[in-house]
N, C-alpha and C positions, 0 to 999 in steps of 0.2 A: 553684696551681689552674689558670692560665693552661697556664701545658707540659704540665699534666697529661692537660688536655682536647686540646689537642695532640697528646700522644701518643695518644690514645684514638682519633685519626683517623687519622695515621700508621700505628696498627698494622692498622687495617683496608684497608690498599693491600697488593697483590700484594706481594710477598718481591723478589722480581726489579727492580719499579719502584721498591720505598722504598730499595733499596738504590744506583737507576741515579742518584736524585734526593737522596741524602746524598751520594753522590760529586761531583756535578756542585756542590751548593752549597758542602760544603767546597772545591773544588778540588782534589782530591786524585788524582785520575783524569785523563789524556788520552789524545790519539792511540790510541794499538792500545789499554791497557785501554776505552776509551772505547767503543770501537765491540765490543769482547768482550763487554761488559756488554750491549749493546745486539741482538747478535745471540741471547744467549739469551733476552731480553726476547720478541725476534719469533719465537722458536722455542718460547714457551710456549705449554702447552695450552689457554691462556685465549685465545691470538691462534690456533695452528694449527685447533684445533676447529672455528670457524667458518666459517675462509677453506674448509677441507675440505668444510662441511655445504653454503656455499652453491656451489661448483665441482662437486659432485655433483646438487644442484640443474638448475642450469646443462648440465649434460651431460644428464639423463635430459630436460631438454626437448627439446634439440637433436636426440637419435636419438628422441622422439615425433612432433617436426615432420618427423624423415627418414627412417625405416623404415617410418613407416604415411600416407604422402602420401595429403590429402585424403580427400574422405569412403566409408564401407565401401558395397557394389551389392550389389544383390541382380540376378543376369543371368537376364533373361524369356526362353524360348523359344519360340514358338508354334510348334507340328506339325499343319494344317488337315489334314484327310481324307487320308490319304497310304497307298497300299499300297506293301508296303517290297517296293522292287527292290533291284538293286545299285546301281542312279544315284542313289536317294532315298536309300537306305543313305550314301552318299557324301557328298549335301549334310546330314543329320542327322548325320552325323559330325563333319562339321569342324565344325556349330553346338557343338556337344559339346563339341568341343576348344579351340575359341574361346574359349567360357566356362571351361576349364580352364586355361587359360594366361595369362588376364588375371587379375593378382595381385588387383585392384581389384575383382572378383567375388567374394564370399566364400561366396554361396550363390546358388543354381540354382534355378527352377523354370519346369517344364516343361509346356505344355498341351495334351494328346497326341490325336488320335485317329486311329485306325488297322482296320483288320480285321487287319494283321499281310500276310502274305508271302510271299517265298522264306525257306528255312529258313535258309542263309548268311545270307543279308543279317540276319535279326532278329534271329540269334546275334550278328552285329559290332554291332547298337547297344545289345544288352544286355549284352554286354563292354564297351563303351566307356562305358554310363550308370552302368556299375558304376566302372570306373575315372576317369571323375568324380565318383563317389560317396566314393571313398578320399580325396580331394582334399579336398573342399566337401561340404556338406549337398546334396542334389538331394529336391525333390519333386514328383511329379508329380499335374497334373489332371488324370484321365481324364475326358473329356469325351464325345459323344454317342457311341462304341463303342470301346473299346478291348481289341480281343480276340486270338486265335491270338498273332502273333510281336506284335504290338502289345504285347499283355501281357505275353509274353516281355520284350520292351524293357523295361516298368516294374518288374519285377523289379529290377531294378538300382539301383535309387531307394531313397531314404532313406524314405523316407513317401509314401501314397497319399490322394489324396483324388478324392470320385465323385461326380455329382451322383445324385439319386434313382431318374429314368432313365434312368443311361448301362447299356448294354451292357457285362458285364464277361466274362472267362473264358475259354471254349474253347478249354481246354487238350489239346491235339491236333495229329494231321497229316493232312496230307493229300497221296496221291501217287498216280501212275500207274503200274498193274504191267501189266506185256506181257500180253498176252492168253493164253489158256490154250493155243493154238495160232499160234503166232506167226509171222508172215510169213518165205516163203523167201524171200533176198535172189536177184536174177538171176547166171545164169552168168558176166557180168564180172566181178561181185565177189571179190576174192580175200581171206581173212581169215584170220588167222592165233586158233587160239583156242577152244572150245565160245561162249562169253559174250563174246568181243571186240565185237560189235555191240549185243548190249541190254545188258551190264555182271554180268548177274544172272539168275536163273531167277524165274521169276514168286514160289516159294515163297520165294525170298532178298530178294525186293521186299517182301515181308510180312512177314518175319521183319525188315528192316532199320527199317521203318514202326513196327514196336512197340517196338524197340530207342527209336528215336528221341522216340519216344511218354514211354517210361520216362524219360529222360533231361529229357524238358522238364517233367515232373510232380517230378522229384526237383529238380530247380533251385526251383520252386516251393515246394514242403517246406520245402528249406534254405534261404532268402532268408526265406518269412515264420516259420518257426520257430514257435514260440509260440502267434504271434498267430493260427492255420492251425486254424478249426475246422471239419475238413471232409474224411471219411474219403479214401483213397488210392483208393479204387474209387468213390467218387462223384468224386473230382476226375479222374480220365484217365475218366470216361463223354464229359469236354468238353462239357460242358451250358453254356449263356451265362447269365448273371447279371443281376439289377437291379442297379443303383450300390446298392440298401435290402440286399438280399440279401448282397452282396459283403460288406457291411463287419461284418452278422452271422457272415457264414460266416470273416471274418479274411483274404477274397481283397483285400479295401481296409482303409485304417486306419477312413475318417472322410468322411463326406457335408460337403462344404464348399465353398466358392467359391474363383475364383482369388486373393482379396484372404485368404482365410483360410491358403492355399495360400502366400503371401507374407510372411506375419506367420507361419506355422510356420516356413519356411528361416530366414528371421531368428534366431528364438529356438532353433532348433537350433545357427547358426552363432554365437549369444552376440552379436549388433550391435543396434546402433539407432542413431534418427538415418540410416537408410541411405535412398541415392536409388537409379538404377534403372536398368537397360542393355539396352535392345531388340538382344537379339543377334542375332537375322535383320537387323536394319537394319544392324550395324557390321559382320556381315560380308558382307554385299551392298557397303559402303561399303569394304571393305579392297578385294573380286575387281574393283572400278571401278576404285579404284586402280591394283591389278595390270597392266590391263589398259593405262590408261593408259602407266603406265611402258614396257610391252613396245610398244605402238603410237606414242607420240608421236616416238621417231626415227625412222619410217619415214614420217611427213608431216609434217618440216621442212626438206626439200629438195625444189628442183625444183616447188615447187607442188601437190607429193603432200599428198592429204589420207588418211583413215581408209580410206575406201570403196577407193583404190590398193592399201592396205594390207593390203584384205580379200582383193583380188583375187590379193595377192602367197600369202596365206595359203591360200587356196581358190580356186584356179584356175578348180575343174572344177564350179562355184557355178553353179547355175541360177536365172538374171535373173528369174524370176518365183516363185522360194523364199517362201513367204509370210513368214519368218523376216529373210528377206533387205527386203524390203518394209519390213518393222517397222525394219528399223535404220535403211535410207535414209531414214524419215519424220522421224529425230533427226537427219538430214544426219551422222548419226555421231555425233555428240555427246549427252552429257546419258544418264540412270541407264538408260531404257527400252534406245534404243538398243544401249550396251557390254553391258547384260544380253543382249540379243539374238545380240551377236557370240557373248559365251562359247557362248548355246545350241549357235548354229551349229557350231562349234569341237568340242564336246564329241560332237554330232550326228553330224557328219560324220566325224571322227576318233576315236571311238571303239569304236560300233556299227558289228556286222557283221550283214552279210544270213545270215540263215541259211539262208535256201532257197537259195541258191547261195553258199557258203561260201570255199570256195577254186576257182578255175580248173577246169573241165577235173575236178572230185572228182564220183563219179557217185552220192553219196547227201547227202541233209541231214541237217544237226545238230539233234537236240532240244534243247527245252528244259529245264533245271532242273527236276523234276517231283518234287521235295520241297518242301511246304510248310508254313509255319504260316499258317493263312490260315481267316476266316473266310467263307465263302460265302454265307450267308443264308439265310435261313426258303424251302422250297421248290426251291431250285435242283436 
């Protein structure tokens, strides 16, 4: 009865083990069988199975702790009252692109207002708010007007939200056609051409105005699809909207706040738990930097400080620039200041006069006289 129960425990151990532990107590086994026996022991599915489950384990922590570093953003943009130039253009780009590049952004929202623009310029931020839109969820807050290229802009966006007031719409353009009798240029002029000087015949200015017309009313069509209740001839009348109106008529999603506006990117982009990234401040914080780097070898020799440096950069800098003023108050240093230099910098080295254009040229350059722009009740 003894061996019997004996056996009855014996047989319940592994095949492999009862066999490693009859060998070892008869003595019947050493050296190389010894360790044969023992290798298929540790080769069994009872030992590999585990060591596998928890080395798997083990690895999919290690790429959670290294492929998704730290916690998921939600990147804030703020756009105060802004008519879109090519320079505003510029700085709402690279905000744009900022939040587009930082992997640690996984969704965007945007708090916009605008009357909209030059027509270049509102076209590059609603390409570029589209091509952060491929990327990351993007939502925008229209806020007290978001209309012409403004709203062109948000087109580009995932989701709209409006407050009840805001100004929505005006879908249109606006531009300046030569006069029905248009000015004879003087006898110096020599021009090669009918249209080398106004580009177009007043009838080509109007026929290019509706062309242009059509085109930003069908962008609108296809971006809200569906949600667009609101015939094709009432929307190119470019009538302006309530934020209440807009999100009946499908020009907005949804009357909401910026805190609603932030909990929808979220829930678009699938996170939680996320914290937050003032992206006008990081990248104000990056162009300091910049700025830094390019100026600090130029006053660490010889006693040169910033202001040497400005003089190297802008010779023909007039001492009482109110621009100029602002920086020397930071003695060069400090966020006010280097924001000042870049002004000056971008000021002076980028814009041309256009009433005297080039040397010695006997006419001036217009301006851009296509736009998307809203002008206002009465103007």
């Amino acid at each position: 009865m003894r061996v019997g129960r004996r056996g009855g425990v014996v047989n319940r151990i592994p095949r492999h083990f009862r066999t490693l532990l009859l060998a070892a107590s008869r003595n019947e086994n050493s050296g190389v069988g010894f360790f044969s026996r023992l290798r298929k022991v540790l080769t069994g599915w009872y030992v590999v199975a585990p060591l596998l489950a928890g080395l798997g384990i083990a690895v999919g922590v290690w790429t959670f702790a290294n492929a998704t570093p730290g916690q998921p953003r939600v990147g804030i943009i703020d756009i105060p009252f802004t008519v879109i130039t090519e320079d505003s253009a510029y700085v709402v780009g690279r905000l744009l692109d900022y939040a587009r590049q930082d992997d640690s952004i996984q969704a965007v929202v945007i708090k916009l207002t605008s009357p909209g623009g030059g027509a270049a310029a509102s076209e590059h931020l609603y390409l570029e708010t589209r091509r952060l839109r491929a990327e990351k969820p993007v939502v925008v807050v229209m806020n007290g007007l978001v209309a012409s290229g403004g709203y062109m802009m948000s087109m580009g966006a995932s989701y709209l939200y409006t407050k009840p007031s805001s100004l929505v719409g005006n879908v249109g353009v606006v531009s300046a056609a030569d006069p029905l009798v248009p000015p004879v240029p003087g006898e110096d002029v020599v021009f090669s051409g009918r249209h080398k000087l106004d580009g177009a015949s007043r009838r080509d200015w109007i026929g290019m105005v509706d062309e242009l017309k059509s085109a930003f009313a069908q962008t609108v069509v296809s971006e809200r699809g569906d949600r667009l209740r609101i015939s094709w001839d009432e929307l190119i009348e470019a009538r302006i909207y309530s934020g209440l109106d807009a999100v009946k008529l499908g020009l907005a999603d949804e009357i909401g706040s910026d805190s609603d506006a932030i909990e929808k990117a979220a829930e678009l982009a699938g996170i939680s738990n996320y914290g937050f990234v003032d992206v006008n401040l990081e990248l104000q914080i990056e162009i300091i930097r910049e700025l830094q780097r390019i100026l600090e070898p130029l006053g660490s020799e010889d006693g040169a400080n910033l202001v040497d440096a400005l003089d190297l950069l802008l010779p023909d800098l007039d001492e009482s620039d109110p621009v100029l003023e602002a920086f020397l108050e930071e003695n060069g240093d400090g966020v006010s200041g280097l924001q000042a230099l870049r002004g000056l910098m971008l000021e002076r080295q980028l814009s041309t006069d256009q009433a005297d254009p080039l040397p010695d040229f006997p006419l001036g350059i217009g301006r851009s006289n296509i736009y998307y722009l809203y002008v206002g009740h009465g103007s």
